[in-house]
N, C-alpha and C positions, 0 to 999 in steps of 0.2 A: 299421400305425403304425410307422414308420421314425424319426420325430423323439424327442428325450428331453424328458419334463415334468420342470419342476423340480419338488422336495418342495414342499409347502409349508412357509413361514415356521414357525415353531416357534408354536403358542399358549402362550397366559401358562402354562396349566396343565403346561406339559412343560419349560419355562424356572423355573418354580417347583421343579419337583422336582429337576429338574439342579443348579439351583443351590443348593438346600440340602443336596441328598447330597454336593457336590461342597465344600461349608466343611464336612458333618460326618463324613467319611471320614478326611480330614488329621488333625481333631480327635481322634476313635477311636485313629489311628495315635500322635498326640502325648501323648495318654492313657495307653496304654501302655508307652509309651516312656517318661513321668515316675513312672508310678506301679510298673512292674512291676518288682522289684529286676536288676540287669544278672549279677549270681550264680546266681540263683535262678530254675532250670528255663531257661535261653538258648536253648533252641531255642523254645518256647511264646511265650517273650518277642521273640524274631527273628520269628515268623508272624502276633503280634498287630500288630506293626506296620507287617509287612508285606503284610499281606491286605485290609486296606481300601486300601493305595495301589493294590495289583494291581487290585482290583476298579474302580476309577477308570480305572485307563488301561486296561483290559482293554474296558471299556464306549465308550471315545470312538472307534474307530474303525468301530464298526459306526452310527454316524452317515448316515440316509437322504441323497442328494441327488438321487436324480432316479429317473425310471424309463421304460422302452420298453417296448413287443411288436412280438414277431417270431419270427412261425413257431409259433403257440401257445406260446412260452414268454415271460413277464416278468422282465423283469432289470432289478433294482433296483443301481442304482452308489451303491457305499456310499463312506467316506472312502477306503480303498485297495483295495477289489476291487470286485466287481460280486457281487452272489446270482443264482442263475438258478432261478426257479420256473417247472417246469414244468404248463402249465393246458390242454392238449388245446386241444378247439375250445372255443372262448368264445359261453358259451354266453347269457352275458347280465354287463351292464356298469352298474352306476347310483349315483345319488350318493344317499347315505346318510348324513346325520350322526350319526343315533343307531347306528349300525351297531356301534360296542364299546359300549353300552350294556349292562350286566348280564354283559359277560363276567369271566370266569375266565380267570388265564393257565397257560396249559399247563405252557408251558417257556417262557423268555425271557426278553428286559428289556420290565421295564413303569414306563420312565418315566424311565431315565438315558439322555440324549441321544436317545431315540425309544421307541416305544412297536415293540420290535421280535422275534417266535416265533409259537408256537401259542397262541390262542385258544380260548375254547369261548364261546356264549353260546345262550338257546334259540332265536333268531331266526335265526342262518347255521350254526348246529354248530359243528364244529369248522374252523378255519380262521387262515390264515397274517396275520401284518399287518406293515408296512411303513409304518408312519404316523408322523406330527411335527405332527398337526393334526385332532383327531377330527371337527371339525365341519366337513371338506371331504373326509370320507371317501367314495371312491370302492369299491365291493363288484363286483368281478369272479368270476364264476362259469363255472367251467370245467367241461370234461366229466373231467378230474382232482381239480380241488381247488379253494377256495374263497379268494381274496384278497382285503384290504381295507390301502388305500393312499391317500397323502392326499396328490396333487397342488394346486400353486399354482392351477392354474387348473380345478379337478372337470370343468366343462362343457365348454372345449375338451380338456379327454383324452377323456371320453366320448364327445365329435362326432370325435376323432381314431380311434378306433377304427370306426366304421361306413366301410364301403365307401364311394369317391368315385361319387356320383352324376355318369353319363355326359348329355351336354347331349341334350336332348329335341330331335330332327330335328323343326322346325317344318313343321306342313301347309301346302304353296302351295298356290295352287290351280290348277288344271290352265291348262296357256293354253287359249287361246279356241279354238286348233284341233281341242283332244282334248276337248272337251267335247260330249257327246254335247246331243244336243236332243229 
């Protein structure tokens, strides 16, 4: 698979979370900054209100937009780099909506501008996700490691990954001279 899927569109539930961590971070900041005397302890008072903005713009660039294979590895293009997971031979590929169902996160962001780290849940173990949309989640299984990623379109990334079926040589039938009697 040589072509890039786009993410998919954001669902409500991840446009909801963004947008509220994203009016209550500033807030947090502007909190601190009314309430906490500008005397009293200046550096405590410098990181309270400056660690919820960091935490804001630290989170927007890791924003999914698309993603490839190639060469057993997936490479997810985020807003200015690319991640490259490496997944061996692939060993199976399928669309799963409940697939972050019941999970734990590892490490990561769960839920400002994508649901993006390590996972755990008991249905795939521990594993990598790259999503902006749980109910188009696609669960890629490697002979490495295990990804779950939510392409615009689940079904053609999944038909993008199986090998191009070559055109079947149709039977003629022999001419009339090679035709035995």
């Amino acid at each position: 698979m040589d072509p890039h899927y786009p993410a998919a569109p954001w669902s409500g539930f991840l446009k909801g979370i963004s947008i509220v961590v994203t009016l209550i971070l500033p807030g947090v900041s502007w909190l601190a900054a009314s309430t906490v005397p500008p005397h009293a302890l200046p550096l405590l008072r410098t990181a309270a209100i400056a660690l919820p903005l960091a935490i804001l713009l630290a989170a927007i660039p890791f924003v999914v937009r698309d993603y490839a294979l190639r060469d057993g590895t997936l490479q997810v293009r985020r807003l200015c780099w690319t991640t490259s997971v490496a997944l061996g031979e692939l060993r199976e590929a399928t669309i799963d909506p409940q697939a972050g169902a019941g999970s734990i996160r590892l490490f990561g962001n769960g839920g400002l501008f994508s649901f993006s780290g390590w996972f755990r849940n008991a249905k795939l173990g521990r594993y990598r996700a790259f999503v902006t949309d749980w109910q188009r989640a696609v669960v890629l299984r490697g002979a490495m490691c295990t990804v779950v990623l939510s392409p615009a379109d689940p079904a053609g990334f999944v038909r993008g990954l199986q090998p191009p079926v070559s055109p079947r040589k149709q039977d003629r039938p022999l001419p009339r001279w090679r035709q035995s009697r």
